[in-house]
DRENBASE-571886 format. One line per 8 residues: their letters; for each residue y, x, z of C-alpha. Coordinates in Angstrom, 3 decimals, decimal comma. Example, Ala and Ser with C-alpha at 12.3 -4.5 7.8 and 13.67 -1.06 7.14 Angstrom:
BEGIN
AS	-4,500:12,300:7,800; -1,060:13,670:7,140
***
This chain:
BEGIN
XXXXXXXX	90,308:136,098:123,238; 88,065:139,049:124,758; 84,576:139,473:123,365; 83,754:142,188:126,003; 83,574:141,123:129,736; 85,630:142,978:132,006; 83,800:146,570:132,349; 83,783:148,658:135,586
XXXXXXXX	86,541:151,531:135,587; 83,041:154,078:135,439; 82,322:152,497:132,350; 85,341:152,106:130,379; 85,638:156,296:131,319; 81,786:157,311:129,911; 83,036:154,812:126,645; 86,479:156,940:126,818
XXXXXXXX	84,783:160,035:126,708; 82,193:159,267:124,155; 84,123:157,453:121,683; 83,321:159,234:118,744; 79,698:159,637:119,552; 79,347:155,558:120,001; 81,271:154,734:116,554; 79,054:157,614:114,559
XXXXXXXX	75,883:155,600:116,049; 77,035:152,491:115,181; 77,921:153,439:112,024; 74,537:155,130:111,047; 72,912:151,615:112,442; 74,311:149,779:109,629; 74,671:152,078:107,182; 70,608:152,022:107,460
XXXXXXXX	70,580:148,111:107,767; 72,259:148,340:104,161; 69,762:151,083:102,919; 66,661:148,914:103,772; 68,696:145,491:102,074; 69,324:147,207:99,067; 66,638:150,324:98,399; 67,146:150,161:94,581
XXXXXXXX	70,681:150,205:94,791; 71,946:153,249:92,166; 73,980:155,508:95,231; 70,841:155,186:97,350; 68,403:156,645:94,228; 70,805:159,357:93,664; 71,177:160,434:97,249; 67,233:160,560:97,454
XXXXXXXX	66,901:162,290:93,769; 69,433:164,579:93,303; 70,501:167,451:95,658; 73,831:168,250:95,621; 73,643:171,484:97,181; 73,801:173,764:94,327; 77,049:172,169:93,125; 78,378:172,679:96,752
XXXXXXXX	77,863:176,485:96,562; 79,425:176,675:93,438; 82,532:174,574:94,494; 82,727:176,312:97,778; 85,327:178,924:96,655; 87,754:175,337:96,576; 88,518:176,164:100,421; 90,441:179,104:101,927
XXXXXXXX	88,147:180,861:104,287; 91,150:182,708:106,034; 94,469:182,524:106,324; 97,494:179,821:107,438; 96,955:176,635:107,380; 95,397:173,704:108,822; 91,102:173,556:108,457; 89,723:171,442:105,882
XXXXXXXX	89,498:167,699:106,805; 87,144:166,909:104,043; 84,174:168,971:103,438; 83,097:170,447:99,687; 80,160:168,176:99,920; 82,192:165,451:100,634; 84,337:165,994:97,708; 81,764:166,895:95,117
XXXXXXXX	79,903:163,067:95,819; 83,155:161,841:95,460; 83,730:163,058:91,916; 80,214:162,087:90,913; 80,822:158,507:92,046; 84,260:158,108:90,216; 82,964:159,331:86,746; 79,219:157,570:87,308
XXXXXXXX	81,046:153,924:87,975; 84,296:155,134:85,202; 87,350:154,989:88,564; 90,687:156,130:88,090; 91,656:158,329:91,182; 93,804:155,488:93,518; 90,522:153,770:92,643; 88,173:155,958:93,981
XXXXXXXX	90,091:156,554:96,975; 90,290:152,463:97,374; 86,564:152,727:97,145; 85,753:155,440:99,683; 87,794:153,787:102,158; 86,675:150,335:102,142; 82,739:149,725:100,136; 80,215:150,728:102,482
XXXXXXXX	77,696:152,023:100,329; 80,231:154,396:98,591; 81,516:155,520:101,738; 77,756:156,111:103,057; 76,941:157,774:100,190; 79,856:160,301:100,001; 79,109:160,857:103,699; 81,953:159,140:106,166
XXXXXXXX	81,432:156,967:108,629; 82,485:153,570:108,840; 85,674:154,124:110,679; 86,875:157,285:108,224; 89,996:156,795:105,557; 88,367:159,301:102,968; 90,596:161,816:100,797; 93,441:160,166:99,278
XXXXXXXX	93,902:160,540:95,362; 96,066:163,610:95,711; 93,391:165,272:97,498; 90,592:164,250:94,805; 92,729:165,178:91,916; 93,616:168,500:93,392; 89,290:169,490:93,923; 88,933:167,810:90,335
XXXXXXXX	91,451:170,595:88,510; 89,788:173,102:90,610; 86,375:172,664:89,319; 87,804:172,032:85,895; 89,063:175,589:86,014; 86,495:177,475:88,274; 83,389:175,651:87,734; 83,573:173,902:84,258
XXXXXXXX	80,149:173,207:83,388; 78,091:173,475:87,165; 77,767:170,260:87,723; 76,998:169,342:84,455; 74,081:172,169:84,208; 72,751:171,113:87,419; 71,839:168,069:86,780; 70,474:168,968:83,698
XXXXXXXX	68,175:171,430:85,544; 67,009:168,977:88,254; 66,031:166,081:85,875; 64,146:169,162:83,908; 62,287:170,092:87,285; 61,066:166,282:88,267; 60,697:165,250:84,399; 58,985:167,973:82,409
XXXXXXXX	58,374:166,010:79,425; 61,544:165,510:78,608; 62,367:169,190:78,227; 59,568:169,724:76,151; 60,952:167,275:73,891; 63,940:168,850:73,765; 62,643:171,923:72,907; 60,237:169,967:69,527
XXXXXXXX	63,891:168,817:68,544; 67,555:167,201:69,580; 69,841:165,162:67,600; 73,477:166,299:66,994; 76,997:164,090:66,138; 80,338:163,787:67,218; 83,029:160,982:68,705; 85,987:160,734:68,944
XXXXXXXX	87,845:161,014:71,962; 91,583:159,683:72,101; 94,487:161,489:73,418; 96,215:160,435:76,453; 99,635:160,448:74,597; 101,381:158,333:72,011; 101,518:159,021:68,390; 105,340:160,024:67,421
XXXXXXXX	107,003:159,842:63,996; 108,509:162,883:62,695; 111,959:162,711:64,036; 110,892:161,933:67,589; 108,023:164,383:67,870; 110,277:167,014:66,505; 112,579:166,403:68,987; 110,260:166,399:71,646
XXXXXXXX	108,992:169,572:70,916; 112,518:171,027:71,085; 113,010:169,417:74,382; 109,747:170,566:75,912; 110,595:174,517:74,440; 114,065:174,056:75,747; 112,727:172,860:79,087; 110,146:175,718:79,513
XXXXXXXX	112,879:178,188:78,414; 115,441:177,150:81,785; 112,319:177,473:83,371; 111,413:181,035:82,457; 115,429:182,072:82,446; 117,996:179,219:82,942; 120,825:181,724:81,370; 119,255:182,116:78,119
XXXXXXXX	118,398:178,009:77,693; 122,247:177,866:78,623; 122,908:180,124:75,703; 120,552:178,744:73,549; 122,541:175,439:73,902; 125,714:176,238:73,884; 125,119:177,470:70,264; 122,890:173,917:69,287
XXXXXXXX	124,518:171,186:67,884; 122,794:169,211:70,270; 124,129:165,851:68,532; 122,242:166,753:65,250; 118,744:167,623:66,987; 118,660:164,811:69,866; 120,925:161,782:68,392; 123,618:160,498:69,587
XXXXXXXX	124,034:158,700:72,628; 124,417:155,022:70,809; 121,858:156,472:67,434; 120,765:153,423:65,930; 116,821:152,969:66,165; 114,753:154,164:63,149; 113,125:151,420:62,622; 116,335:149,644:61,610
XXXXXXXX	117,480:152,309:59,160; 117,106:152,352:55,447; 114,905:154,892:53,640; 117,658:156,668:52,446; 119,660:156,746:56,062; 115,987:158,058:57,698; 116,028:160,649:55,202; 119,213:161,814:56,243
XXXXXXXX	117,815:161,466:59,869; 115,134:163,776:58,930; 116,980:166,561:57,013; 119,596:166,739:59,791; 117,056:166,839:63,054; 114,634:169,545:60,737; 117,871:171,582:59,989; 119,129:171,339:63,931
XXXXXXXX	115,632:172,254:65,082; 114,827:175,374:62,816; 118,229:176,558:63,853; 117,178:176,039:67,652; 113,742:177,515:67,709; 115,513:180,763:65,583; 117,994:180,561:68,272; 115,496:180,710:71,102
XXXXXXXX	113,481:183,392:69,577; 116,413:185,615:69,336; 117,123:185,045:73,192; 113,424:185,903:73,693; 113,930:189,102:72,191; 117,238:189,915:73,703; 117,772:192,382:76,695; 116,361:192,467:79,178
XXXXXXXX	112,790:191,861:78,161; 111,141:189,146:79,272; 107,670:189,379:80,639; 104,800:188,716:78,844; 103,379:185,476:80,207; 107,025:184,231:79,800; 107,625:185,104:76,508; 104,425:184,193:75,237
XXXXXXXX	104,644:180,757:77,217; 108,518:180,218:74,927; 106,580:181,300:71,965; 103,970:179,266:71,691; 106,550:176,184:71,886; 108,709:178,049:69,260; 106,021:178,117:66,673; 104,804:174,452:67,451
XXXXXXXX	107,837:173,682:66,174; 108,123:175,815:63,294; 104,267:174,234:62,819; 105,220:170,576:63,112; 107,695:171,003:60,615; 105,791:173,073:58,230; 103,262:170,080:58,680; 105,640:167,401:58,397
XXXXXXXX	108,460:168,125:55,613; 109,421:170,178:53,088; 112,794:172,525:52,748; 113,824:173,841:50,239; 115,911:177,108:50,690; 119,393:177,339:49,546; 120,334:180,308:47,502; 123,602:181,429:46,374
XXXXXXXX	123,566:183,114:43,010; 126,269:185,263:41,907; 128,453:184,532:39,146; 129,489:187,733:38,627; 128,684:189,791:35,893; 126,414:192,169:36,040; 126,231:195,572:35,559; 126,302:196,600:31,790
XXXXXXXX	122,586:198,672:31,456; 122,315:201,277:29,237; 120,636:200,632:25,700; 116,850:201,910:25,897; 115,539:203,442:23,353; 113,399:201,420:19,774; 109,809:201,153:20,498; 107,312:202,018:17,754
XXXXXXXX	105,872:198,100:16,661; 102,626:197,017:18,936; 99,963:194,688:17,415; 99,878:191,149:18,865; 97,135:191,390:22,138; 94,355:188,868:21,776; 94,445:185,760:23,973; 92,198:185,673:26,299
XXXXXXXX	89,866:183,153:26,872; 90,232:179,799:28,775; 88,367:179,845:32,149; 86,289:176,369:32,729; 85,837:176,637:36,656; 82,819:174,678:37,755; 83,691:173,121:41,152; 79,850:171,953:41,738
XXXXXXXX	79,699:174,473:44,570; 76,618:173,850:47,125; 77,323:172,614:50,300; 81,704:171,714:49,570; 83,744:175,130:50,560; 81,206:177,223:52,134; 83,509:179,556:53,256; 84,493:177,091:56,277
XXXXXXXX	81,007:176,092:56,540; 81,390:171,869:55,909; 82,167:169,762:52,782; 85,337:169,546:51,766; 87,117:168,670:48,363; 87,722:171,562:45,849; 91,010:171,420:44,796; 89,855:173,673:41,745
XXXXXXXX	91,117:172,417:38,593; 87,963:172,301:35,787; 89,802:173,925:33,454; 91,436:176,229:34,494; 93,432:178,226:32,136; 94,535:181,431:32,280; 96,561:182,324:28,930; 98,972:184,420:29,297
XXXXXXXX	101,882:184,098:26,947; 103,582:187,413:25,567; 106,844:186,300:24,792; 109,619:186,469:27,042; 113,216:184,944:27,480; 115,766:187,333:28,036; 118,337:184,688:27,983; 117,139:183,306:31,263
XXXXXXXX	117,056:184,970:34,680; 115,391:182,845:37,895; 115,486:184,382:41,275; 112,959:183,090:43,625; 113,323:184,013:47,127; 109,719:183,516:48,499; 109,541:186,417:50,946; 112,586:185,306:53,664
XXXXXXXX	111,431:181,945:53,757; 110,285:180,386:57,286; 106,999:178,884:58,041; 106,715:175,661:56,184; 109,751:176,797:54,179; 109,345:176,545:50,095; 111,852:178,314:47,592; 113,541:176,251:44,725
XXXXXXXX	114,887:178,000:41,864; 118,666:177,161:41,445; 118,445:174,724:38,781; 119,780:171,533:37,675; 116,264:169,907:37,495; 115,783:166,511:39,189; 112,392:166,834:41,664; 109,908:165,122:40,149
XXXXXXXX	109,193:163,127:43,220; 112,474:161,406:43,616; 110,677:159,063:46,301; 110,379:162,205:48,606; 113,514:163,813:47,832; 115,869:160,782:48,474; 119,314:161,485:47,530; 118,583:164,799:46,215
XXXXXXXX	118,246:166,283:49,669; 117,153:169,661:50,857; 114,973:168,012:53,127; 112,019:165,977:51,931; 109,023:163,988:54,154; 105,525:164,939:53,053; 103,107:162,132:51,834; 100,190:161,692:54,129
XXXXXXXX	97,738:163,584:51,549; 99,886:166,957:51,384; 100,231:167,040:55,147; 98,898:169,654:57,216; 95,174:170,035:58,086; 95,782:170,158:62,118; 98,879:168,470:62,373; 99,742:167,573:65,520
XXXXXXXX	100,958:164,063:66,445; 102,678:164,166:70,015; 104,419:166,897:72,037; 102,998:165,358:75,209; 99,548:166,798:74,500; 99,737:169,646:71,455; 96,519:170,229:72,056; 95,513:167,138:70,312
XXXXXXXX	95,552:166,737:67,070; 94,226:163,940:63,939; 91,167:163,192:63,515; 90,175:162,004:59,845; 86,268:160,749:60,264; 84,927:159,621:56,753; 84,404:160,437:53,105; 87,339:163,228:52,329
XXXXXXXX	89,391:161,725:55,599; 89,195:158,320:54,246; 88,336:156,788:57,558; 90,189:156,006:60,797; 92,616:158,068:62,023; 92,486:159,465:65,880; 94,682:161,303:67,431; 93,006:163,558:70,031
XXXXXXXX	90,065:165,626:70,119; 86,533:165,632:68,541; 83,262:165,685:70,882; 80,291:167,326:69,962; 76,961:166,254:71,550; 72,972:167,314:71,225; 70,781:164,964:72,888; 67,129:164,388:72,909
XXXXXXXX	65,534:161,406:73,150; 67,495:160,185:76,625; 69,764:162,660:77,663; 72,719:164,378:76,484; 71,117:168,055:76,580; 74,847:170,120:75,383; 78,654:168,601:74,767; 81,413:170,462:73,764
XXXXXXXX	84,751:169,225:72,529; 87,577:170,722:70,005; 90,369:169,772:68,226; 90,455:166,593:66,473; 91,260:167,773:63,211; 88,063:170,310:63,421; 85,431:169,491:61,070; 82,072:167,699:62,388
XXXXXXXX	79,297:170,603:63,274; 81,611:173,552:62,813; 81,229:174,546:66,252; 76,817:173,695:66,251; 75,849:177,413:66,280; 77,866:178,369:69,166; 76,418:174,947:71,024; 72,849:176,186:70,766
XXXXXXXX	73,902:179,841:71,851; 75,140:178,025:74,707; 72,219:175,676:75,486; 70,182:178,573:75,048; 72,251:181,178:77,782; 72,584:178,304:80,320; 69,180:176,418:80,018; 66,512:179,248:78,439
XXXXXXXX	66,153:176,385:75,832; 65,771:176,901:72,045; 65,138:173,240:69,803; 62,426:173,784:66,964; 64,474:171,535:65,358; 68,144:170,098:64,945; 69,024:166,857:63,201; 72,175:166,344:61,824
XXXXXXXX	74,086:164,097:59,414; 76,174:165,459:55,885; 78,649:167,326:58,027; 76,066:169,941:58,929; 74,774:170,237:55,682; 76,076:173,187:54,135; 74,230:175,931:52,915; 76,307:178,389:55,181
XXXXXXXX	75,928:175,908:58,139; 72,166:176,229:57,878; 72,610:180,313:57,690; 74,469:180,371:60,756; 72,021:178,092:62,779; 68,992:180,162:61,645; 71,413:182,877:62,774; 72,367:181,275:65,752
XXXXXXXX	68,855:180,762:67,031; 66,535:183,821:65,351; 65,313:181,649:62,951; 64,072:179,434:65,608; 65,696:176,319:64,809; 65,277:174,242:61,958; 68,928:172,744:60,635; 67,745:169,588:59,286
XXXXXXXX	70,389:167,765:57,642; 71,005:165,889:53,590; 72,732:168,461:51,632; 76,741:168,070:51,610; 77,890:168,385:47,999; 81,502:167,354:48,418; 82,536:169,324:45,127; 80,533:167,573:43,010
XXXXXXXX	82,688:165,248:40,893; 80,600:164,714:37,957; 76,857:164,735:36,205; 77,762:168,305:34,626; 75,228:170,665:35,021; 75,087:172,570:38,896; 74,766:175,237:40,245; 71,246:174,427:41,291
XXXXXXXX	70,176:174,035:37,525; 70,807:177,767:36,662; 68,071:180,353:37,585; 69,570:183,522:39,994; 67,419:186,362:39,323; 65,216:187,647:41,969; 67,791:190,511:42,843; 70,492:188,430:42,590
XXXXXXXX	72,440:190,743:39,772; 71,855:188,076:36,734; 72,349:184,387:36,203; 70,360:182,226:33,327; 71,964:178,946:32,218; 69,481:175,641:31,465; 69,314:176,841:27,755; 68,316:180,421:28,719
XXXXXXXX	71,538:182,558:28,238; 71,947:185,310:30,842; 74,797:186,898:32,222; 75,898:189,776:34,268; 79,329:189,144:34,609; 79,805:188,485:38,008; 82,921:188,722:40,602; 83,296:188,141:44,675
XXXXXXXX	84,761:184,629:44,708; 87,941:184,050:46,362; 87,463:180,080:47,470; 83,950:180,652:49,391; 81,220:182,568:50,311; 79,672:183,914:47,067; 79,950:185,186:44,075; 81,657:183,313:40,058
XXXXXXXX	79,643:184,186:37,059; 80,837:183,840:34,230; 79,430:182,913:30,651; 81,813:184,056:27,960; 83,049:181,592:25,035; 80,901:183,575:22,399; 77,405:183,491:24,599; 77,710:179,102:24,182
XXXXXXXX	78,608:178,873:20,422; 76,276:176,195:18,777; 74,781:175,811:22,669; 72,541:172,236:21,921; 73,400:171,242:25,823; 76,973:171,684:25,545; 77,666:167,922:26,162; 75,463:168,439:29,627
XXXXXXXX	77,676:171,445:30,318; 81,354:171,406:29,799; 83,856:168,787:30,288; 84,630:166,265:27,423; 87,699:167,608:26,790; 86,422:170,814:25,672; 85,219:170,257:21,962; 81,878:172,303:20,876
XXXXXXXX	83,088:175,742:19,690; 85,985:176,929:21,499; 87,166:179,840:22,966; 85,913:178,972:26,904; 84,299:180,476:29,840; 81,593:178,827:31,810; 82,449:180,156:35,328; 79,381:179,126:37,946
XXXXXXXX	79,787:179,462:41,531; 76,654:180,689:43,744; 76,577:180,913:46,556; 75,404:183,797:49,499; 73,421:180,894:51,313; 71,762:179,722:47,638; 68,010:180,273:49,771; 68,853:177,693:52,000
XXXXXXXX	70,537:174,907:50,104; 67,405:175,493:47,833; 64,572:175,297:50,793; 66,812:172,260:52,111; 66,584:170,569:48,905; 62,883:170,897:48,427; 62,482:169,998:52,181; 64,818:167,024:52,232
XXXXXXXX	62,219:165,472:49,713; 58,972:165,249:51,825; 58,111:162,286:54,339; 58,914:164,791:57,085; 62,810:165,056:56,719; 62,682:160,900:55,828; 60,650:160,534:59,675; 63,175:162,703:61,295
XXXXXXXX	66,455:161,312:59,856; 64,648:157,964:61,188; 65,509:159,614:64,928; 69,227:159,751:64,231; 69,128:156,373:66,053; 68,860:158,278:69,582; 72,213:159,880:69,318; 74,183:156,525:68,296
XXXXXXXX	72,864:154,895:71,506; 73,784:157,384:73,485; 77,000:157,909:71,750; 77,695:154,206:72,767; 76,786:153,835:76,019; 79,052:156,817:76,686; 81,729:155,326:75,250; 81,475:152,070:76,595
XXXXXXXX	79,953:152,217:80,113; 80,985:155,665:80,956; 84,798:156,311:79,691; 83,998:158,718:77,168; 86,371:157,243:74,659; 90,256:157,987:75,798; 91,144:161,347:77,704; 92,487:161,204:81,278
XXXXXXXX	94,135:163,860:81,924; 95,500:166,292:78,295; 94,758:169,773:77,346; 91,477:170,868:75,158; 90,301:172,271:78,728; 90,374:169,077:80,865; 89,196:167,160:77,520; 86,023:169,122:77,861
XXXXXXXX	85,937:169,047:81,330; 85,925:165,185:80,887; 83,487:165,117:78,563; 81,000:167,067:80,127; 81,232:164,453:83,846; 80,984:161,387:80,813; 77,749:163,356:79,853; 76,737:164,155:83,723
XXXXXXXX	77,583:160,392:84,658; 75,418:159,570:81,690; 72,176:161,735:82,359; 72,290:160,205:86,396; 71,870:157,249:85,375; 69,110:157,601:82,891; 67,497:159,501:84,927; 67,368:157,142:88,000
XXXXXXXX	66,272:154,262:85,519; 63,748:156,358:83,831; 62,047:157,414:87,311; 62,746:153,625:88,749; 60,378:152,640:85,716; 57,795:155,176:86,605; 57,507:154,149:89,711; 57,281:150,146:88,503
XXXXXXXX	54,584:151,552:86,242; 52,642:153,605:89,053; 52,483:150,376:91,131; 51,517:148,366:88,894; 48,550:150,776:87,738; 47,632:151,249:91,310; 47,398:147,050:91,835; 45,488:146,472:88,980
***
């Protein structure tokens, strides 16, 4: 059926000619027909509040200027709206390019007309690793800066104070068990080795007994084994694999050299093994001893009789230490024992000789003396193998738990890693009252707030903006966290936080109720002894003084002092731990009692909102793409996406509010 009548041959020529022109009027007719329908939609806000231009200048380096090729068919502006729109409404790339090419608004908004296909999803992810490499943060930062310029107030209170916490962001990767993620890591080192040089891979497995690190062809799934055939499993794939990656290294180091990048691109993939085993298992080196007889020595001559040394005293470590282990700056359990005892026995066995061979041993690799001893764990050591699985607890801090991203790693969130485990990578936010004002993301096994000071150096380089104050939960509340802030800052920013005493384990007298004198050189105990006696510690940032045995006989607060199983009157030393950041776990403590820490710990609300309606509105809570870089990258677009659409319902509502002033 023909709509059109028949048209003159003059007219179907002028239509001919001007095709282009006609279908670019027509579609700027109805793309302003659906602009006047829908003036509140949240595409049409944004294209009249924000300007895009300054993130177009910085992505402009994303097209060759010169040179082969065919010219761009989709403009940098066109590309940058694109990427706004997929992380403000949460699309996957096929997505996005689905919604360019076919809903109107999007399309008007991103700037084709009606009749254009839009980029395809190669195209978009292409510009999206580009920016995540050139321009990490611009878009991020510009935004930021424009809802600064049209709402003042809201900087100003960011600068009286922001609220910090972290989330967890999950890996895009499956966790592995020990066998397979060993195995994968050999594969991937193998696989970037032919890569770099497909000779020395060749080499490398020609000498493997590929059977033993990969399985067999028909290898029986694990989860059908028993516990004694999955420890044989283990031993034989951790065996196979150290073999491998010592292999590999030695090809790395063989003639001719290998460059640089290439070398250190097989080397990181060598030591993630070496890592994930020293992580996962224990070995226990074989030594051969030598039956042989030794040597006959020649007979030394009688020593003159030496009176018995004195024993010295017992050491009674107090683990109270302010703030956990302040030399990593967050809470974490002391593994100090509280007595501690350092006796040192005189008498030695000449009948017995043990060799320990500590020095050759791998990474992850522990020395056994040659004895007939049974391990005490025979749950770990099944069979009496070499090879033995670590319990969860004795596992390494930043273990890894898939060779798909290495980068990510578990995340223990709760009292001494009590809580849920997360593999993937922890996100670290300020925010003010609406808007996420500085994101950052590490490892997941890094601590909560380690990474705070560097945040507000940050905030401060890219947005001239210093907080009075920062609130913070436990995790920041460390005496050396709050030196590093008031570092950090000059002194401008308040760390405001309840005090982290992790190492506290009982109602034993503290460090906080002995009195440092004013230079810091003597210590005075609750029942006014003093001592001098004072050493660097080796656990943390500060210094052990100690209170000999004969300075607490007939003490009347021993009870409050030592342990119970140290009777009154004997031979121990009191050793208290103070710390270099004492000043500010002691201004935090007298702070953290007023009604001004209680009213801003009642703010801490702001930051779980905004925490969840990242997470579940803006796809802020599993990684799309892996690597610590694109996890950050992705965080900061869930934090752009965020801000856009606070700020469009934030000026929406000040408009309501305008016209309803002006009408009444």
């Amino acid at each position: 059926m023909h709509i059109l009548p028949t048209l003159p041959n003059f007219v179907i020529t002028i239509v001919s000619r001007y095709t282009t022109n006609l279908l670019d009027w027509f579609s700027e007719r109805v793309y302003q027909d659906l602009i006047q329908r829908d003036p509140d939609h949240l595409l049409v806000r944004l294209d009249g509040q924000l300007d895009t231009g300054g993130m177009e200048r910085a992505c402009g380096g994303f097209h060759h200027g010169e040179g082969p090729g065919a010219p761009p068919r989709h403009t940098v502006r066109q590309l940058v709206r694109a990427l706004l729109v997929g992380y403000v409404y949460g699309w996957s790339l096929r997505e996005l390019e689905r919604q360019v090419r076919y809903h109107l608004v999007v399309k008007w908004y991103v700037g084709y007309p009606m009749y254009a296909a839009g980029p395809d999803h190669a195209t978009l992810e292409r510009f999206g690793v580009w920016v995540s490499q050139h321009q990490h943060r611009a878009l991020f930062d510009e935004v930021l800066r424009q809802i600064d310029a049209t709402l003042p107030e809201e900087r100003e209170a960011a600068q009286r104070y922001e609220v910090g916490d972290t989330y967890a962001l999950r890996a895009d990767a499956a966790k592995e068990g020990v066998v397979r993620l060993i195995r994968h890591a050999c594969e991937r080192m193998m696989a970037t080795m032919a890569g770099v040089d497909g000779e020395r891979a060749k080499r490398v497995r020609a000498q493997v007994d590929e059977e033993a690190l990969f399985g067999a062809v028909n290898e029986r799934r694990e989860y059908s084994l028993t516990e004694a055939e999955r420890a044989g499993r283990v031993q034989t794939t951790v065996r196979a694999a150290l073999a491998c990656a010592d292999l590999a290294e030695a090809e790395c180091d063989a003639a001719p050299p290998l460059s640089a990048s290439a070398r250190q691109a097989v080397a990181l993939w060598i030591e993630l093994v070496r890592k994930i085993i020293a992580d996962e298992v224990e070995v226990e080196v074989e030594v051969e001893i030598s039956t042989s007889p030794l040597p006959a020595l020649p007979a030394l001559p009688a020593l003159p009789a030496l009176p018995a040394p004195p024993a010295p005293p017992r050491v009674d470590v107090d683990d109270d230490r302010e703030g956990g282990d302040e030399s990593s700056g967050h809470a974490t359990p002391i593994e100090t024992s509280v007595e501690t005892s350092v006796e040192t026995s005189v008498e030695t066995s000449v009948e017995t000789s043990v060799l320990e061979v500590e020095a050759g041993a791998p990474a992850g690799v522990s020395s056994n003396a040659m004895t007939d001893e049974v391990p005490p764990d025979e749950e770990r050591c099944v069979g009496g193998q070499p090879v033995t699985e670590r319990t969860e607890h004795v596992k390494g801090a930043y273990r890894l738990g898939s060779a798909t991203d290495p980068d990510a790693t578990y995340r223990l969130h709760g009292e001494r890693g009590a809580g849920k485990s997360e593999l993937g990578y922890n996100v670290n936010l300020l925010v003010s009252q609406h808007f996420v004002r500085e994101i950052e993301v590490a490892t997941g096994a890094q601590p909560d707030a380690v990474i705070l000071p560097g945040m507000l150096v940050t905030q401060q380089q890219q947005h001239d903006l210093i907080p009075e104050r920062v609130i913070y939960d436990s995790a920041a509340g460390s005496g050396k966290m709050r030196g590093q802030v008031a570092e950090a800052t000059q002194a401008r920013t308040q760390l405001i936080a309840p005090l982290s005493l992790a190492g506290r384990r009982n109602s034993l007298f503290g460090p906080e109720h002995f009195v440092l004198s004013p230079k810091g050189t003597a210590l005075t105990c609750p029942h006014g002894v003093t001592t001098w006696v004072a050493y660097r510690s080796g656990s943390g940032d500060g210094r052990d003084f100690r209170f000999l045995g004969e300075q607490c006989q007939g003490c009347p607060v021993w009870s409050h002092c030592r342990s119970p199983k140290q009777p009154p009157g004997s031979r121990v030393m009191r050793q208290v731990f103070i710390s270099d950041y004492r000043a500010e776990v002691e201004a935090a403590r007298i702070f953290n009692h007023t009604e001004a820490y209680q009213a801003a710990m009642r703010l801490r609300y702001v930051v779980e909102q905004i925490i969840a309606g990242m997470v579940r509105y803006n796809g802020a809570r599993r990684a799309s793409r892996r690597g610590l870089l694109n996890a950050d990258f992705q965080a900061k677009m869930n934090a752009t996406a965020f801000n856009l659409k606070r700020w469009v319902r934030l000026l929406a509502r000040g408009e309501r509010a305008a016209k309803k002033w002006v009408a009444t």
